[in-house]
C-alpha positions in Angstrom: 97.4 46.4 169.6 93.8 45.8 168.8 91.4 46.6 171.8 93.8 48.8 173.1 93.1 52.3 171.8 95.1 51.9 168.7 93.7 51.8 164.9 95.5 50.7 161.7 94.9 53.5 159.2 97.1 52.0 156.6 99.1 48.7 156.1 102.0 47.8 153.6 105.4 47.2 152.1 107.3 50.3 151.7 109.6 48.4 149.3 106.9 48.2 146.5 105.7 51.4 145.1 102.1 51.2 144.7 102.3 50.8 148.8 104.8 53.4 149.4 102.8 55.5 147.3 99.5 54.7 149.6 101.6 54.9 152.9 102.9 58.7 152.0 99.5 59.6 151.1 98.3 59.0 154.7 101.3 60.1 156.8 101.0 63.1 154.6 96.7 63.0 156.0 97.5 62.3 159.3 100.1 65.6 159.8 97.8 67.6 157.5 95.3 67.2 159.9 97.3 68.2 162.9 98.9 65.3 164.3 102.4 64.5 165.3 104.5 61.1 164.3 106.5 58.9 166.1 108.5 55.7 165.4 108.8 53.6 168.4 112.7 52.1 169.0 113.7 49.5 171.1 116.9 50.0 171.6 118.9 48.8 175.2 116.2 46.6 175.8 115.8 48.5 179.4 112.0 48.0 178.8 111.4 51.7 178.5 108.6 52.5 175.6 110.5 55.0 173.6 109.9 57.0 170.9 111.8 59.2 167.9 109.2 62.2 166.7 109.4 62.2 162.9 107.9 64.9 160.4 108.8 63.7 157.3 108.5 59.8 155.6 111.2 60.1 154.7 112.8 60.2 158.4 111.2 57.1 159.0 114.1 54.4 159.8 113.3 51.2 156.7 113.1 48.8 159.8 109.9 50.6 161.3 107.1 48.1 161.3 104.7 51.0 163.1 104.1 55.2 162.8 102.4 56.1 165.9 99.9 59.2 164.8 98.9 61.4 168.3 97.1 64.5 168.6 99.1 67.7 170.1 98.3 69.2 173.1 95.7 71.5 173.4 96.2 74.9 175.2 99.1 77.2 174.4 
């Protein structure tokens, strides 16, 4: 959602290879440099925000229309 904290790093359709091929390359970034993944679900409609970590592109269900990209917790 614009103005609210989040930033598009990459758009496009999966289901045509020169996309898919842009989209891998910056999930592939984005853990590189330390952050997790998450796919947000809506599933029950309870109107809970959930989430399903993912660490692969491969994991990432075909209906996903976002990957959420967060930093991990500092500390140990």
């Amino acid at each position: 959602m614009p103005g609210k904290g989040e930033v598009v790093l990459a758009e496009g359709d999966p289901k045509l290879s020169e996309d898919e091929e842009r989209l891998v390359e910056e999930f592939r970034r984005q853990l590189d440099a330390g952050m997790w993944a998450a796919v947000p679900i809506t599933e029950g409609g309870s109107g809970r925000r959930e989430a399903i970590m993912v660490q692969d592109y491969a994991e990432i269900p075909p209906e996903t229309e976002r990957v959420i990209f967060f930093p991990r917790a500092a500390g140990g």
